[in-house]
C-alpha positions in Angstrom: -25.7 71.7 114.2 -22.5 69.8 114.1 -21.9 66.0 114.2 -21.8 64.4 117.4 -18.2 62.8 119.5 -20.1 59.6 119.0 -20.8 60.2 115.2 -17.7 60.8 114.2 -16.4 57.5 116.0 -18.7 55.7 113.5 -17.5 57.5 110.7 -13.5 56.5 111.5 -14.4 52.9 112.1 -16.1 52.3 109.5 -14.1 54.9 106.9 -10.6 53.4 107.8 -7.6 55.6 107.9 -4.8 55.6 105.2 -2.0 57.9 105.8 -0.6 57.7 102.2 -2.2 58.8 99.2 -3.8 55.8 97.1 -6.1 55.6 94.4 -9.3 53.3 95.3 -9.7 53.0 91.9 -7.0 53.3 89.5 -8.7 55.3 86.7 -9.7 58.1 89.3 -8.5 61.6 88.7 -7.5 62.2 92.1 -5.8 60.5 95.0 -7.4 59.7 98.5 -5.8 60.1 101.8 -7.1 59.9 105.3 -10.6 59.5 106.2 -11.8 59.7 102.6 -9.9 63.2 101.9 -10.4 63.0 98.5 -9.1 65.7 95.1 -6.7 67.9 93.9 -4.9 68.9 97.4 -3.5 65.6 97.7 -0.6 64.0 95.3 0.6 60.6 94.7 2.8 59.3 97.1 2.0 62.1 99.7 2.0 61.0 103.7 0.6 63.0 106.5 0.1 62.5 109.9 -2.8 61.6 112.1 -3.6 64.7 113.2 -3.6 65.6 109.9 -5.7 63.1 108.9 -8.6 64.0 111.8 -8.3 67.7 110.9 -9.0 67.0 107.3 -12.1 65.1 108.4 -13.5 67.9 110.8 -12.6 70.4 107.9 -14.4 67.8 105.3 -17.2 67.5 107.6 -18.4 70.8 107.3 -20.0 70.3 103.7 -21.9 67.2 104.8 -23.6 68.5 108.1 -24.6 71.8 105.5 -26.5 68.4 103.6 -27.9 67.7 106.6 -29.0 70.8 108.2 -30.8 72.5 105.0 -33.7 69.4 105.9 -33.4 70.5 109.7 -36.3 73.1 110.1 -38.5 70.3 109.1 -37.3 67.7 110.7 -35.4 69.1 114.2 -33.4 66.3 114.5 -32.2 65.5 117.4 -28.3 65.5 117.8 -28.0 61.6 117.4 -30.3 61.7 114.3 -28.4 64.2 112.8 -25.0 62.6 113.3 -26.2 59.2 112.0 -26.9 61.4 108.8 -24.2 62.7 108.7 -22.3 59.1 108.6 -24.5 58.6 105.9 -24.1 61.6 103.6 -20.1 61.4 104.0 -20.4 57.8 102.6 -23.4 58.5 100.2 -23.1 62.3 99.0 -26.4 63.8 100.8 -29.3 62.7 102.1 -31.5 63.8 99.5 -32.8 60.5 98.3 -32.9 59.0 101.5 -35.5 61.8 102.8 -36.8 62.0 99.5 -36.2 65.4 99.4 -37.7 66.1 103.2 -41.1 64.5 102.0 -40.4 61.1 104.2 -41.0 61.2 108.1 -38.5 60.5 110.5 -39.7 56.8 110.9 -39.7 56.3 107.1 -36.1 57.6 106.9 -34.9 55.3 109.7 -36.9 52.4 107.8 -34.7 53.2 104.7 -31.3 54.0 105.7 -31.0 49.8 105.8 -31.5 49.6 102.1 -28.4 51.6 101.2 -26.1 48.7 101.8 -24.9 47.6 97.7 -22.8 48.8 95.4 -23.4 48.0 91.4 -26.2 46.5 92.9 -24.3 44.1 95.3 -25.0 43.8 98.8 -21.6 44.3 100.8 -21.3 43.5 103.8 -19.3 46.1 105.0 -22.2 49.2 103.6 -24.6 46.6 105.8 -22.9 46.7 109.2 -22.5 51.0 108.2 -25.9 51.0 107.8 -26.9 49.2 110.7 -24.6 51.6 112.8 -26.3 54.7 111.1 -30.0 53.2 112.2 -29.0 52.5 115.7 -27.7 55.4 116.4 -30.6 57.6 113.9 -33.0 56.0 116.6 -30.9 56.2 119.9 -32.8 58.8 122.2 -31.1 61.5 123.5 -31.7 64.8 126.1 -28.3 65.7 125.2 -27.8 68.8 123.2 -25.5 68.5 119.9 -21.5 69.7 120.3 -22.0 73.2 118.0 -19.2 75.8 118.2 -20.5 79.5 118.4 -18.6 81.5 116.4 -19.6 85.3 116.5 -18.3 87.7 113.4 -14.8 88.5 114.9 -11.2 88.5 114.4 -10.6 87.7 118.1 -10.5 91.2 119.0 -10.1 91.7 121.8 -7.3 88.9 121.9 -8.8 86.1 124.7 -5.8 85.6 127.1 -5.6 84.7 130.9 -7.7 86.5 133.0 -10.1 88.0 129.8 -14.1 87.4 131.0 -17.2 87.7 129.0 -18.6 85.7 125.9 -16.2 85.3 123.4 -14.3 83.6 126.1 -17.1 81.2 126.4 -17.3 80.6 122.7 -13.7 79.8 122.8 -14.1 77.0 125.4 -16.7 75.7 123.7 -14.8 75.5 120.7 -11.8 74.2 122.5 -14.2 71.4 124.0 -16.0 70.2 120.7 -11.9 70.0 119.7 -11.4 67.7 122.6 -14.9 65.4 122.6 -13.7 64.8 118.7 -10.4 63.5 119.7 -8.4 66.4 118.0 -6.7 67.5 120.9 -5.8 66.0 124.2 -7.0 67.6 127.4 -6.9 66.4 131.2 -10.6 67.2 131.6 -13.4 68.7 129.7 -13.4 72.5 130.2 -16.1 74.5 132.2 -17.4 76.6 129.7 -17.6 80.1 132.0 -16.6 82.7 130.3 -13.7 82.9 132.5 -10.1 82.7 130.5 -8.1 80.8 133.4 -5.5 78.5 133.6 -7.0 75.4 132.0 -8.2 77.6 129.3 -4.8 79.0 128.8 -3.3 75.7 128.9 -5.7 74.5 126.5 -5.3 77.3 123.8 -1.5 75.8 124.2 -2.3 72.4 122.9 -4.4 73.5 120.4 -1.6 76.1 118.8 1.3 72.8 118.7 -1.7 71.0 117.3 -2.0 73.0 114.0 1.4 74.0 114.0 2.6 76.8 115.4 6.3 77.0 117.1 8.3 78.0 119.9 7.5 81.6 121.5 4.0 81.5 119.5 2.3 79.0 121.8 1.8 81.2 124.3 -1.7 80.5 125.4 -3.1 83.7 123.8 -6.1 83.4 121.6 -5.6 86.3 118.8 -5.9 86.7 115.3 -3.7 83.5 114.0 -5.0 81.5 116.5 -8.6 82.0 115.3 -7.5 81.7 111.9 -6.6 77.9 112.5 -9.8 77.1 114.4 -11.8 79.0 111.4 -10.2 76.6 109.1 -11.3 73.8 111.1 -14.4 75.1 112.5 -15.7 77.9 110.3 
């Protein structure tokens, strides 16, 4: 499962965004940049951008929901419990203690996720109004299904251009969409996830190949080998 459009909105607000690498503490071994991007990758007085900055929290992300989803066959979350939990392990580490280690049920989870709020055993105020966010949205019900990409073990082979049909081409939109709920890249519309490689989908392979990078003749709205590369990075 992968967080939620409206989990990771709680996680931005109440992470902050720095563009410059800092030290939150002085005597820490590495620098923090971002959304909490934090070790060995970033140097003092680097500067990204802010699509850097939201594509090293999708690709930072990834370790957190694993924290999340090894407790899911017991608990099933639902995709608003699981991004709430997600919030909470990228600010905490896991969820480990809070679950106490998947013995605790859902209701004595949300009951808990309050008392998380201090740090050196001093209530702050900004952990409490986190916290508070987590639990609303822990207990916000939801029919919706959760934003998961599909990948399949491929190399985009057969390359997914205009006019290609069938289920990798589906995978991609999907992909393509969770990339667009999150804010990473700007569409007109949300695509229709039908298998069916047409102009929007071509045009939105397009933004996503300027997005991470790639120049000139290579964004050319076919899906191959470097193009899945980048989204593997992201998404994988």
């Amino acid at each position: 499962m992968k967080i939620s459009a409206e989990g990771l909105a709680l996680i931005k607000a109440h992470e902050g965004c720095k563009l410059t690498a800092y030290k939150a503490v002085s005597t820490e071994k590495y620098y923090t940049i971002g959304y909490g991007h934090y070790g060995a990758d970033v140097k003092k007085g680097m500067k990204i951008t802010q699509a850097q900055a939201d594509a090293y929290l999708v690709s930072d992300l990834a370790k957190f929901e694993a924290k999340v989803e090894k407790y899911n066959s017991k608990y099933h979350f639902n995709v608003n419990q699981f991004s709430a939990l997600v919030s909470f392990a990228y600010n905490v580490g896991s969820i480990d203690q809070l679950t106490a280690n998947g013995t605790r049920t859902i209701a004595q989870i949300s009951a808990k996720i309050l008392e998380y709020n201090k740090s050196g055993g001093k209530v702050l105020s900004g952990l409490t109004k986190r916290r508070k966010a987590e639990k609303a949205l822990f207990d916000k019900a939801t029919t919706a299904a959760p934003i998961q990409p599909n990948y399949k073990p491929m190399v985009a082979s057969p390359t997914i251009k205009k006019g290609v049909q069938g289920i990798h081409a589906k995978y991609l939109q999907q992909d393509l969409n969770y990339l667009y709920a999150i804010g990473y890249i700007k569409l007109n519309a949300k695509l229709k996830e039908d298998g069916d490689c047409g102009t929007n989908t071509v045009n939105a392979i397009k933004v996503f190949q300027e997005k991470v990078g790639f120049k000139g003749k290579n964004i050319d709205g076919s899906y191959g080998p470097a193009s899945y590369a980048k989204m593997k990075a992201l998404l994988g």
